[in-house]
VOTORTOR-141999 format. One line per field, with one value per residue (C-alpha): residue number from 1; residue in one letter; y, z, x. Coordinates in steps of 0.5 Angstrom, whole numbers. Layout:
BEGIN
resi	NUM; ...
resn	A; ...
north	Y; ...
up	Z; ...
east	X; ...
END
This chain:
BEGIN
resi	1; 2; 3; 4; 5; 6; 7; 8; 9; 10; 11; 12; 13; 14; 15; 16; 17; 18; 19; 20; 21; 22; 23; 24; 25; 26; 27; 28; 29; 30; 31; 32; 33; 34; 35; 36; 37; 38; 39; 40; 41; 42; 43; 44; 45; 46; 47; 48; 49; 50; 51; 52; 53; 54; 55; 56; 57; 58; 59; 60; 61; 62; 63; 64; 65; 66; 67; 68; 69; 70; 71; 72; 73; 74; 75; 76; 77; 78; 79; 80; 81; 82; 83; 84; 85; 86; 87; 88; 89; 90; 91; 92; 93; 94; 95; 96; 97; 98; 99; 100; 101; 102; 103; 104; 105; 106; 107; 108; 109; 110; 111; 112; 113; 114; 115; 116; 117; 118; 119; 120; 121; 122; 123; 124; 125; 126; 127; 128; 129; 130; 131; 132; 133; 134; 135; 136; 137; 138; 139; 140; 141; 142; 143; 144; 145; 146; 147; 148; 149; 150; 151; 152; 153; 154; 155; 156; 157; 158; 159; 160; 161; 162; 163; 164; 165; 166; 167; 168; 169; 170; 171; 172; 173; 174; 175; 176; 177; 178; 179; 180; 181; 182; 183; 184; 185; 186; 187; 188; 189; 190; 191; 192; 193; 194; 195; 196; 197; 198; 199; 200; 201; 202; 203; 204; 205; 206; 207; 208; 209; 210; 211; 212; 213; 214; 215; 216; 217; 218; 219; 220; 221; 222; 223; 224; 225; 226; 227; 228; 229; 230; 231; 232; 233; 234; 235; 236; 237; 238; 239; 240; 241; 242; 243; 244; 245; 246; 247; 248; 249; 250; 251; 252; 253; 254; 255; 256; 257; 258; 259; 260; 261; 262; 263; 264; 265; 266; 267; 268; 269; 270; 271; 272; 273; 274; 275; 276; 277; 278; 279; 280; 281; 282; 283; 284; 285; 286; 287; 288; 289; 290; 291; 292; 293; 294; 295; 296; 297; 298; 299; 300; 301; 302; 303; 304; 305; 306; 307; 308; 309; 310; 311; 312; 313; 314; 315; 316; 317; 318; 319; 320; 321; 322; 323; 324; 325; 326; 327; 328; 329; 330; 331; 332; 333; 334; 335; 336; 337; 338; 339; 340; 341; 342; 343; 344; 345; 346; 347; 348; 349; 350; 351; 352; 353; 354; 355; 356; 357; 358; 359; 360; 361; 362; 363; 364; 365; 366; 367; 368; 369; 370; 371; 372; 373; 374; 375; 376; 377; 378; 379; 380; 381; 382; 383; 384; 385; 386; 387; 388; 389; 390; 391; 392; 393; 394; 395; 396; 397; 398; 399; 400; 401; 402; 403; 404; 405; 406; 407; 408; 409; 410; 411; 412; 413; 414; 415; 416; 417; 418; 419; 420; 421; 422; 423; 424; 425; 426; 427; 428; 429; 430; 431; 432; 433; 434; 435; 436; 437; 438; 439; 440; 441; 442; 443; 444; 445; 446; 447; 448; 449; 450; 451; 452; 453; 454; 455; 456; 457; 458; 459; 460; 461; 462; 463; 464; 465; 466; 467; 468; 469; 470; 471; 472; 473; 474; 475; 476; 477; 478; 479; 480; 481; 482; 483; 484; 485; 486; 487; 488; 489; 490; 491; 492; 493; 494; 495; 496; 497; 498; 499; 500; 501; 502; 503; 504; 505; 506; 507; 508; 509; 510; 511; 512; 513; 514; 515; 516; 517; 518; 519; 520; 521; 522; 523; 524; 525; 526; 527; 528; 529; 530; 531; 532; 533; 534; 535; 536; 537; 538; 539; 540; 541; 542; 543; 544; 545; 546; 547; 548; 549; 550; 551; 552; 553; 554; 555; 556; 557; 558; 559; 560; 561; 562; 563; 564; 565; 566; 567; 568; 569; 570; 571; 572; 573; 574; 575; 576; 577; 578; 579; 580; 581; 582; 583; 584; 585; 586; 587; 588; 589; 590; 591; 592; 593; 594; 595; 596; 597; 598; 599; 600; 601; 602; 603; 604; 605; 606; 607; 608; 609; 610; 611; 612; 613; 614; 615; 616; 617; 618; 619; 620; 621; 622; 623; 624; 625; 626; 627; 628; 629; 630; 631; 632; 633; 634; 635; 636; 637; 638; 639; 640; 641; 642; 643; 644; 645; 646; 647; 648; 649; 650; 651; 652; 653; 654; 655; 656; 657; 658; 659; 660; 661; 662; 663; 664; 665; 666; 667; 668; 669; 670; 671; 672; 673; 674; 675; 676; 677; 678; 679; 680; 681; 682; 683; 684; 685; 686; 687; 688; 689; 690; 691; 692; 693; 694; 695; 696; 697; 698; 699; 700; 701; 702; 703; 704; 705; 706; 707; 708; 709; 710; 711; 712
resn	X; X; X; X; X; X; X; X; X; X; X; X; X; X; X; X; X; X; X; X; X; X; X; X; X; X; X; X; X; X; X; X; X; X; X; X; X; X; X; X; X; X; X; X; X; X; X; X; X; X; X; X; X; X; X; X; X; X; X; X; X; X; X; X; X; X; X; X; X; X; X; X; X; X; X; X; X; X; X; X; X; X; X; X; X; X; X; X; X; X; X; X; X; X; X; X; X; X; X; X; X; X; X; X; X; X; X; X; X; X; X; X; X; X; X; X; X; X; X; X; X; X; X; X; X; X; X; X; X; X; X; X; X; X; X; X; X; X; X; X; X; X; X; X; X; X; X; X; X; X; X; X; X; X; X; X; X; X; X; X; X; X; X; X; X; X; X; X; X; X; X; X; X; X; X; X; X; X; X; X; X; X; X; X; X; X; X; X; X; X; X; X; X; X; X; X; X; X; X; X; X; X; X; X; X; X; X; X; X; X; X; X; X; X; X; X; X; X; X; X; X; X; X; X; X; X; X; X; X; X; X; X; X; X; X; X; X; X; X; X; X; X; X; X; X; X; X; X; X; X; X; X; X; X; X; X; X; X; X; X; X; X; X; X; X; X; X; X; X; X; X; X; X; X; X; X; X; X; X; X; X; X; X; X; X; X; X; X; X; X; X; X; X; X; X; X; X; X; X; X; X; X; X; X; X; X; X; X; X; X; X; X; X; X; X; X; X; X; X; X; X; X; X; X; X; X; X; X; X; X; X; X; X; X; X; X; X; X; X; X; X; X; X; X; X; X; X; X; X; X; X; X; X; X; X; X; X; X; X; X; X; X; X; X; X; X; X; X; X; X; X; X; X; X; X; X; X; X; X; X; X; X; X; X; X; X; X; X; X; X; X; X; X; X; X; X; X; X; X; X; X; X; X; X; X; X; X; X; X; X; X; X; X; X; X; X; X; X; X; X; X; X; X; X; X; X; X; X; X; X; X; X; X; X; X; X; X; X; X; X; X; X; X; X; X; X; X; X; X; X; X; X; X; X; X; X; X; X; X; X; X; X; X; X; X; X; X; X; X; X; X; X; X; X; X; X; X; X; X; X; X; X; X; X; X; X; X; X; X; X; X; X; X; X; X; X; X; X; X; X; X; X; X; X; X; X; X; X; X; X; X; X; X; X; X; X; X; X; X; X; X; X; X; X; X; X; X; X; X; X; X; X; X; X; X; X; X; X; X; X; X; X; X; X; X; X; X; X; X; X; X; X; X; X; X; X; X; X; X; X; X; X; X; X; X; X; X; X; X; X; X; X; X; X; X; X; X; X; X; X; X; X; X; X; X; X; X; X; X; X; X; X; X; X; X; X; X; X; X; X; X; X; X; X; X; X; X; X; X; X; X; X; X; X; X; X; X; X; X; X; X; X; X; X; X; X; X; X; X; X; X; X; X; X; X; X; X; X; X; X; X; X; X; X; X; X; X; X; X; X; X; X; X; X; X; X; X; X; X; X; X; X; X; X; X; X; X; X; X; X; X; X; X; X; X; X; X; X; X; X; X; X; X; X; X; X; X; X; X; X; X; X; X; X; X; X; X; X; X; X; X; X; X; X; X; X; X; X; X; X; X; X
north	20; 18; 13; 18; 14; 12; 13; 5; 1; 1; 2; 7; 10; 9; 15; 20; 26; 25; 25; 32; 35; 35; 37; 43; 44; 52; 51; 46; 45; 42; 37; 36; 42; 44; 46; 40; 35; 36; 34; 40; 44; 42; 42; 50; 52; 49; 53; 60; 59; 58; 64; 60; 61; 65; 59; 55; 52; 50; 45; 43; 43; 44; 49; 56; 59; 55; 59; 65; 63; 62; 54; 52; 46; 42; 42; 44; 51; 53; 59; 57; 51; 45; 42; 37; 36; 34; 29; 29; 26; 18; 12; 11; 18; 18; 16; 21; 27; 23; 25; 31; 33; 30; 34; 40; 37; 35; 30; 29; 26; 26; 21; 21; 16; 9; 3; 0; -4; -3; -8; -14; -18; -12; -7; -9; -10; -3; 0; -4; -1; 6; 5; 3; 9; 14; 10; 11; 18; 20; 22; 19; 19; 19; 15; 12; 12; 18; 25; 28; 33; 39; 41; 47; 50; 50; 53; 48; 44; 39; 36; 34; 35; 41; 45; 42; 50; 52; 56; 51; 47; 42; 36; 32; 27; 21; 17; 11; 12; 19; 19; 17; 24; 27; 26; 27; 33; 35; 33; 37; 42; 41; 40; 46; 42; 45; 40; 42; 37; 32; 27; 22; 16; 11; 5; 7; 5; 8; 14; 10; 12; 11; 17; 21; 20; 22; 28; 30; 30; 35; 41; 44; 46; 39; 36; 29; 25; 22; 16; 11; 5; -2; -4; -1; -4; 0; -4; -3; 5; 6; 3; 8; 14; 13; 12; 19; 22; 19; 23; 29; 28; 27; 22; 18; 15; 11; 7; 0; -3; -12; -18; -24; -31; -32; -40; -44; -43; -44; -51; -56; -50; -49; -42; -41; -42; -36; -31; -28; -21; -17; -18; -18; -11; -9; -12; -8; -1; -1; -3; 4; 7; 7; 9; 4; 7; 3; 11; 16; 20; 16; 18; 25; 27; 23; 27; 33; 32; 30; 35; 40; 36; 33; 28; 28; 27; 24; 19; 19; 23; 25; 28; 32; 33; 36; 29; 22; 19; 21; 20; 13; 11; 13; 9; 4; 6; 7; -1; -2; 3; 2; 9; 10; 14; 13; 14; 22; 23; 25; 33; 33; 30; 34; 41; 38; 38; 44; 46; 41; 39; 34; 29; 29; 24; 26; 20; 20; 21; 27; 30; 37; 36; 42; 46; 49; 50; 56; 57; 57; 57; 51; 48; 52; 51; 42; 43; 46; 42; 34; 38; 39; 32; 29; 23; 27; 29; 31; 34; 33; 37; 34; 37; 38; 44; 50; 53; 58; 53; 51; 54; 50; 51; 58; 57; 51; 53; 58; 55; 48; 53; 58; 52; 47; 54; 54; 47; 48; 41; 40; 40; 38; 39; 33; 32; 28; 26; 28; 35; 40; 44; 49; 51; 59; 57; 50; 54; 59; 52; 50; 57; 58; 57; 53; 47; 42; 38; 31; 29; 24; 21; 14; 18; 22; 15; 13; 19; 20; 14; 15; 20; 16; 11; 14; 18; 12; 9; 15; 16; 8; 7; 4; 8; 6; 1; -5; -12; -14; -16; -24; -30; -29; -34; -39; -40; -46; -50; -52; -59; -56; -58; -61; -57; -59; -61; -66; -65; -68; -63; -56; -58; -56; -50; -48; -50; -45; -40; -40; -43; -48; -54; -61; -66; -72; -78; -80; -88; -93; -99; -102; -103; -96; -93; -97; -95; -88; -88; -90; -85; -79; -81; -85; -83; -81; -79; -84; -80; -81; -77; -75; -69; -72; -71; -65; -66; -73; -75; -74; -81; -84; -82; -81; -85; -81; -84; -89; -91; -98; -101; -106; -100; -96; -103; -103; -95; -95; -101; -96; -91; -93; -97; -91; -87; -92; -90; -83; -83; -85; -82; -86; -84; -79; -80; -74; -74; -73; -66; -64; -59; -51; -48; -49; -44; -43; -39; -39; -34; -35; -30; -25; -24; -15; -15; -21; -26; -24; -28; -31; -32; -36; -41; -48; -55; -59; -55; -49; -48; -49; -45; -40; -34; -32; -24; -23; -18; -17; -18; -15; -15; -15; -18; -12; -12; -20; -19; -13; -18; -24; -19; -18; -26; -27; -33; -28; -29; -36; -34; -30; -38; -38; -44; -46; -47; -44; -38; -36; -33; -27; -24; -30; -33; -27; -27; -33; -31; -25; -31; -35; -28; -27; -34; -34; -28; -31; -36; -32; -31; -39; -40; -40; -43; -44; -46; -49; -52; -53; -48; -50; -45; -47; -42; -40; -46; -45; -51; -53; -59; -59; -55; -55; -52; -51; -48; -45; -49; -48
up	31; 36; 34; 33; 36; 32; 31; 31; 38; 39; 32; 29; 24; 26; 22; 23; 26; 22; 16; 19; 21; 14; 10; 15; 15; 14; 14; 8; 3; -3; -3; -9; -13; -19; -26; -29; -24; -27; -20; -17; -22; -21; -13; -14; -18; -14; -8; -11; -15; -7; -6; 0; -3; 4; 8; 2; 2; -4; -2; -7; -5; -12; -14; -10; -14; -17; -20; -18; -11; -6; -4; 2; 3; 8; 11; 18; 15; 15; 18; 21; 24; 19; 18; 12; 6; -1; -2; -10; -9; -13; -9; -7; -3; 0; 7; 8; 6; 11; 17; 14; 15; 22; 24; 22; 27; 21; 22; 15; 8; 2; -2; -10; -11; -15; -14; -7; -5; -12; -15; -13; -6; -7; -8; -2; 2; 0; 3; 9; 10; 9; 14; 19; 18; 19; 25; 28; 25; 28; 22; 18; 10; 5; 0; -3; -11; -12; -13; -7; -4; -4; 1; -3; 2; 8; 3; 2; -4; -5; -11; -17; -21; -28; -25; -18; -16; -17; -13; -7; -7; -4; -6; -3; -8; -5; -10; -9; -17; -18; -25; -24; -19; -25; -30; -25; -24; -31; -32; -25; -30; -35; -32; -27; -22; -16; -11; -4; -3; -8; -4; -7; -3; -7; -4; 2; 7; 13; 12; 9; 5; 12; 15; 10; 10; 18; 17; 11; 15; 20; 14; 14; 7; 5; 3; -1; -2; -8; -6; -12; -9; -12; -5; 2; 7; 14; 14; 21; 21; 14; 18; 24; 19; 15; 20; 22; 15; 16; 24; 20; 14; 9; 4; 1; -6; -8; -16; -12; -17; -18; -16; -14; -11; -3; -4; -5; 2; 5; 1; 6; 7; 2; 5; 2; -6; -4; -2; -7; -5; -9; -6; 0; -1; -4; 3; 7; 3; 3; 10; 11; 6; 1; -6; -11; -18; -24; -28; -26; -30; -25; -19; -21; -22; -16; -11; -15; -15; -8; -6; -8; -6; 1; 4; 0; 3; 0; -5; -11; -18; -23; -29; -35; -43; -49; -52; -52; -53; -48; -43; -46; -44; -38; -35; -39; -35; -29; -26; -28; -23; -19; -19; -16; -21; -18; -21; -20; -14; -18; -15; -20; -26; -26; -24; -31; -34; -34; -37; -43; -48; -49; -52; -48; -42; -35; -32; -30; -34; -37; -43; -44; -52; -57; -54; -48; -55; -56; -49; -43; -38; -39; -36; -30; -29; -30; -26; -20; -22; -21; -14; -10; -12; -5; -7; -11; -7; -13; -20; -27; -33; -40; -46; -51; -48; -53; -56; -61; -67; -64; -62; -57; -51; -49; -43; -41; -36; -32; -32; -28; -24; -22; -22; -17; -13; -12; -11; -5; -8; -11; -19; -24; -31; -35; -43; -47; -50; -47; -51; -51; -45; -48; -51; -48; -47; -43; -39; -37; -36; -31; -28; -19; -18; -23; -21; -21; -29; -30; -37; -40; -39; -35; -31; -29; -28; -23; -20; -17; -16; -11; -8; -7; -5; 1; 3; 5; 9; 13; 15; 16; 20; 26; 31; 35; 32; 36; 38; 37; 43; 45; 49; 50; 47; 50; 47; 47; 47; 40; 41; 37; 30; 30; 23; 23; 29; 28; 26; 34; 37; 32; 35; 42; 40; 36; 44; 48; 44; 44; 36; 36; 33; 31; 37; 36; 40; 39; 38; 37; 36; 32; 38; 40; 34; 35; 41; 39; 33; 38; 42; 38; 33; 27; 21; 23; 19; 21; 20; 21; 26; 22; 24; 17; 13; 11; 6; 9; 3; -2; 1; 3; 10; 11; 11; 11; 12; 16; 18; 23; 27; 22; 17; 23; 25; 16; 16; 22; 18; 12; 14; 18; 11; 8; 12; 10; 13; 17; 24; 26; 33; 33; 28; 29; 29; 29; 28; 20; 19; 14; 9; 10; 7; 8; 8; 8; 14; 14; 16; 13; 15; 10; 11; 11; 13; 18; 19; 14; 14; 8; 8; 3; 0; 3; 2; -3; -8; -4; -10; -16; -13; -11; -9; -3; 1; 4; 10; 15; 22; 26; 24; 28; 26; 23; 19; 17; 16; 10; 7; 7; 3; -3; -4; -12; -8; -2; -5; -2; 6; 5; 2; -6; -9; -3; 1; 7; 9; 15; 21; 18; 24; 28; 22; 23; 30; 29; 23; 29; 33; 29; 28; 34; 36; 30; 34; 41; 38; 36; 30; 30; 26; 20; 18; 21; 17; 19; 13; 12; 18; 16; 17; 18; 19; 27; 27; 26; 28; 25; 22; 21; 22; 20; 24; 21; 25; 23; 23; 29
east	39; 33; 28; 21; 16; 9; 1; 2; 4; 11; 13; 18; 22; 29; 32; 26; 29; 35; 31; 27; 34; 37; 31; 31; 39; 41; 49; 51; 57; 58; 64; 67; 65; 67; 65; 66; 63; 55; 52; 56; 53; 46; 47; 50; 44; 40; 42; 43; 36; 34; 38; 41; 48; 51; 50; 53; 60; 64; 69; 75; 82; 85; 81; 81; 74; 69; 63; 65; 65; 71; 73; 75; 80; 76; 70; 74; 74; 68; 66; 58; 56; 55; 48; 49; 53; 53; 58; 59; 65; 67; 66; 73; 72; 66; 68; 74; 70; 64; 71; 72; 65; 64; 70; 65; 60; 56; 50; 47; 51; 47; 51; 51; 56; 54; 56; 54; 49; 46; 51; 52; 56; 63; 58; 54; 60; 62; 56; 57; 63; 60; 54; 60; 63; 57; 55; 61; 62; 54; 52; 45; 47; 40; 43; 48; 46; 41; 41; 39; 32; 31; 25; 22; 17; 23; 29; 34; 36; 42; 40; 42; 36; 35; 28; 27; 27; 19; 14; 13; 7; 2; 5; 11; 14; 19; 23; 27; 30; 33; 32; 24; 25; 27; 22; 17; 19; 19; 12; 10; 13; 9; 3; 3; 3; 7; 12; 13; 19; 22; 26; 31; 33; 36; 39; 37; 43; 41; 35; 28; 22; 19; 24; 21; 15; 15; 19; 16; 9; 12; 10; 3; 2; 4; -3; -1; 4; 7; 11; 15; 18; 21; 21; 20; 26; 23; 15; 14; 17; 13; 6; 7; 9; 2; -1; 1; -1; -8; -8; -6; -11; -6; -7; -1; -1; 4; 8; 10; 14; 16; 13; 14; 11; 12; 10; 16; 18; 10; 9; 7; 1; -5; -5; 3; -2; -6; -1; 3; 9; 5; -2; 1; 4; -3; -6; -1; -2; -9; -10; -6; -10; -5; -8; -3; -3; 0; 4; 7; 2; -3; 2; 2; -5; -8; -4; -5; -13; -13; -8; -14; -20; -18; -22; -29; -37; -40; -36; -40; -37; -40; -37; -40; -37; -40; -38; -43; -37; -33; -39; -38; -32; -30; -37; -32; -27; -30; -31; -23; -21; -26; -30; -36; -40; -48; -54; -57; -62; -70; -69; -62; -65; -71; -66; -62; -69; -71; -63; -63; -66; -71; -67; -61; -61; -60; -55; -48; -44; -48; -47; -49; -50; -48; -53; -46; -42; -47; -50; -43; -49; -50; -44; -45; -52; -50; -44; -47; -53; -49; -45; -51; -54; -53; -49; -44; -37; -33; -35; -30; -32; -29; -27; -22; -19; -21; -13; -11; -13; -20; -26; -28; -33; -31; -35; -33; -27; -31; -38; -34; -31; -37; -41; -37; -36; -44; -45; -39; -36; -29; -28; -23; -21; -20; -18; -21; -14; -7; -6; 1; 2; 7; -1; -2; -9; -7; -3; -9; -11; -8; -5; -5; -12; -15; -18; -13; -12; -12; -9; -13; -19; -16; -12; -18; -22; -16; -15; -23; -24; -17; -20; -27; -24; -19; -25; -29; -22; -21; -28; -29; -21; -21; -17; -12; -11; -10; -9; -17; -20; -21; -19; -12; -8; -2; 5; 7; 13; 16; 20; 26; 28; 20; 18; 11; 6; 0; -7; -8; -3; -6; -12; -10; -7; -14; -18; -13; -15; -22; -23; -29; -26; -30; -30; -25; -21; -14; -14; -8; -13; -19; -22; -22; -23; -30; -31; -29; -34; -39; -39; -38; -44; -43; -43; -36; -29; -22; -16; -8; -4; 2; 7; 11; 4; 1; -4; -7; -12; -7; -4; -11; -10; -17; -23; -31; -36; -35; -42; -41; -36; -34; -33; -29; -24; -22; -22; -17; -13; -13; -11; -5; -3; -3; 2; 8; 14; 11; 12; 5; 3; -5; -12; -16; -24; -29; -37; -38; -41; -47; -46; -43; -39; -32; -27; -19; -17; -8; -2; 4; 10; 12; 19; 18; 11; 11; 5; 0; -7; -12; -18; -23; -26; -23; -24; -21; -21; -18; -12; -16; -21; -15; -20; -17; -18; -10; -9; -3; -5; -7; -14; -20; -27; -30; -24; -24; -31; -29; -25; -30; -34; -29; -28; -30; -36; -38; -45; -44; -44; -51; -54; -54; -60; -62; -57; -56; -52; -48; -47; -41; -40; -39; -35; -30; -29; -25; -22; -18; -17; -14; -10; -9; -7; -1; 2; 2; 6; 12; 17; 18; 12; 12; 5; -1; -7; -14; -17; -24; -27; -34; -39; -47; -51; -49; -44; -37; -32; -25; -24; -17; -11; -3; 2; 9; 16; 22; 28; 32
END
């Protein structure tokens, strides 16, 4: 069970060789089967729909034949050498046939039985038993509590599915729920929408999504992936097996489901109140080119769609109907989804002035009028009209799909065919609403070498606006992807116990690694403080230097403004009343700044995804405010740039009302050190926050810092 080395430097999938040698296994046994246990059933079907029943063994010490077929007592008496098997035994007898077929020289399990770590402190104690054994016996299980896999385009399914066994497709699904698998497999079904492999994982004891993803990607006729996951327990192996799908082009979709808030442990941090699981998990997922989708109706039809299109140039959609209304509401639909629909160049309007009447608007949406009922050249030439527009990649046709009952648009399945042909651009069906696909004319719809069918107009608009958007990640990727380049940061020493570290001593943490920070003196009397004042240039700010305050100004621990000696000596003495009983280590003075923009830069650990930072409007109001850009380090400048843009305020960084703007790219080289300089510390940081980093124009310097470890 080798570990498979990744696109992503010194990552890994821990199981991807195992999970690739039992997608790809040719001798196997069923044990526990038999024509009353209905998982067997199913598994047996599967296998002799396969036509794989001659290197199929049926393992039952009670039963001399089941289903026609001869049993073997244990594994041990198979007559070949055995790949894998399919454990569809109960719990209590799971790890003695793990032994019976480790003797067999097996090196998978497939492990239906429930009961592990899905359900509580014995459960997790049982599967931590059964790792133990597998670990010991050198076989890899995928599972425990799912239904198995079946690998379609290789010929081998031990799954407890009904219908997983189609004509192979293009579209690899993975699953961590058995039953969400086996309702997406029938909805494939009725879409005609054909899988290359669906694989259950379950809860995951040994074999990960990330293994599979990995080994899935080894199969050339896989175009997409279609992944449903409630957690990802391998990060690291999921980060390097994307970002081998996006060397091989193959786009990942994927329903995450659960959130959930990060904050409690981050509380002596502003940046813990801008940083949630799920937007972590949203930051993590679309810096690996990642398209979430909210249904499994999403799921299936943007792997499907993307499965067709690949990566399109240029991004643009365009879509046309026979119904106003339906034009109408996908432009609704499209910024919720983020769907690029562009305004069509002059040379398309006037190719579509000379195809429809007068009264109909050449814009995008189109509507081709009523006149494509009576003329089905119309959706020809508008289709192929909207797919040599310079801005368009993509063309969708809408319509109520014609049936027995309906007339429809007799045109209207060809003329978008024939007309994305001409134009050289991909095509898709979408229904203006859902609609029966038992219906004859809908499953000529959807036949083998039809455009690929998206269901509703929602899903249509969630879908090309997937395909828009990864197409622009892969064609913008950084590759390899690296630490960003900068001044080397030190490490160092934390005083074990110490917790939180002062602003003073932040400070010389931010120095080392190449950070602008606001000059300041270190004071311990009133004296120095004056002298301190002086020196620095009055107006200044009087702060108290406390490992044990995080957030000074909630206790008056800061003074600004300080404009004379005389303010600097009663400054000092307030600040220091203020600390009460903290730990006082002196006061800090540094020259006033004039106006910029303050901004929030703060990394905080997630305990899957690790260090993770935010960036975003800071100061005061940091947490009312509340808009943040998150992203899992590393990242670069370009990177932190691209976040900076997606603030709700980045209007703010350009200059609004005559204030000024500020320098972006200077702004987002920091933001990488202040990353890189969170990394250089090591797991023990828990937090590292720099709040205000004020910006004005070319001048960036933070003006205070907080740094805070893990307990010892």
């Amino acid at each position: 069970m080798t570990a498979v080395a990744s696109g992503l430097t010194g990552a890994t999938t821990t199981y991807g060789d195992a999970a690739r040698a039992l997608l790809h296994a040719r001798n196997v046994a069923i044990i526990g089967a038999s024509e009353k246990n209905r998982f067997s059933i199913l598994a047996c079907q599967a296998q002799q729909e396969l036509g794989a029943m001659d290197r199929t063994w049926l393992v039952n010490p009670r039963t001399p034949e089941v289903f026609g077929t001869a049993t073997v007592a244990s594994c041990t008496e198979v007559t070949a050498p055995l790949d894998a098997v399919f454990v569809a035994v109960p719990r209590a007898g799971v790890v003695a046939s793990l032994r019976d077929a480790a003797a067999a020289g097996a090196r998978a399990a497939v492990i239906l039985a429930s009961g592990y770590g899905e359900s509580g402190v014995a459960g997790r104690r049982a599967q931590d038993e059964l790792v133990s054994a597998a670990s010991e016996l050198g076989i890899a299980l995928l599972g425990p509590n799912m239904l198995g896999f079946a690998n379609l385009s290789g010929g081998v399914a031990l799954a407890a599915m009904p219908g997983v066994i189609r004509p192979a497709g293009h579209v690899a699904l993975i699953s961590q729920s058995g039953a969400v698998a086996g309702t997406i497999v029938l909805h494939a079904i009725q879409q005609n929408i054909a899988l290359s492999h669906v694989v259950t994982t379950g809860n995951e004891a040994m074999i990960t999504i990330a293994d599979v993803l990995d080994a899935v990607l080894d199969d050339e006729s896989v175009r997409s992936v279609a992944i449903f996951a409630e957690t990802i327990r391998d990060t690291r192996g999921f980060r390097s097996a994307a970002a081998r799908a996006a060397d091989r082009e193959v786009p990942i979709v994927m329903l995450k489901a659960g959130t959930s808030e990060l904050a409690a442990r981050t509380a002596a941090a502003h940046t813990g109140a801008l940083v949630g699981d799920d937007r972590v998990v949203d930051a993590a997922l679309g810096q690996c080119g990642v398209i979430r989708v909210r249904t499994f109706e999403e799921l299936v039809g943007t792997a499907d769609l993307l499965a067709h299109t690949g990566a399109i140039s240029p991004t643009g959609v365009a879509a046309a109907s026979i119904s106003g209304g339906a034009c109408d509401v996908l432009a609704d639909l499209a910024a919720p989804a983020g769907l690029n629909l562009p305004e069509l160049h002059p040379s398309t309007v006037a190719a579509l002035g000379e195809l429809l009447p007068d009264s109909a608007g050449a814009q995008n949406p189109l509507d081709v009028t009523g006149m494509a009922m009576r003329d089905p050249g119309i959706w020809l030439g508008a289709v192929r009209a909207l797919g040599k527009d310079p801005g368009i990649g993509l063309v969708l046709g809408i319509s109520g799909i014609p049936t027995e009952r309906t007339s429809g648009s007799p045109g209207f399945l060809t003329g978008v065919t024939m007309g994305g042909r001409e134009a050289g651009v991909p095509v898709a069906i979408v229904s203006t609403c859902a609609q029966a696909v038992t219906d004859p004319a809908v499953k000529k719809l959807t036949a083998v070498g039809s455009p690929p069918h998206l269901l509703s107009l929602d899903v249509a608009a969630t879908a090309a606006a997937g395909v828009s958007r990864w197409s622009q990640w892969l064609a913008a990727r950084p590759r390899p992807r690296t630490r960003p380049p900068g001044r080397a940061a030190s490490q160092p020493k934390a005083e074990p116990g110490a917790g939180r570290w002062s602003e003073w001593a932040a400070r010389k943490l931010l120095i080392d690694a190449g950070v602008p920070v606001v000059p300041a003196r270190l004071v311990h009397s009133r004296d120095e403080a004056v002298a301190a004042a002086i020196e620095l240039g009055l107006p200044v700010a009087v702060k108290v230097v406390s490992s044990t305050v995080a957030h000074k100004s909630d206790i008056g621990g800061v003074v600004l403004g300080v404009a004379d000696a005389d303010g600097a000596r009663v400054a000092f003495d307030q600040v220091c009343r203020a600390a009460g009983d903290n730990a006082v280590e002196g006061v800090l003075v540094a020259p006033m700044r004039g106006d910029g923009l303050e901004l929030i830069v703060g990394v905080v650990r997630d305990p899957q995804w690790g260090p993770v930072i935010a960036m975003g409007l800071g100061g005061v109001l940091v947490e009312v405010l509340r808009d943040s850009a998150v992203r899992v380090l590393p990242i670069g400048a370009a990177e932190a740039a691209e976040a900076l843009r997606t603030l709700s305020g980045a209007a703010l960084l350009d200059g609004v009302r005559g204030r000024p703007g500020v320098n972006v790219p200077a702004v987002a080289e920091v933001i990488a050190r202040i990353g890189q300089l969170a990394l250089a510390l090591g797991e023990n940081l828990e937090s590292l926050e720099v709040n205000p980093l004020l910006a004005r124009g070319d001048e960036i310097e933070a003006l205070d810092a907080l740094v805070t470890w893990a307990d010892a």
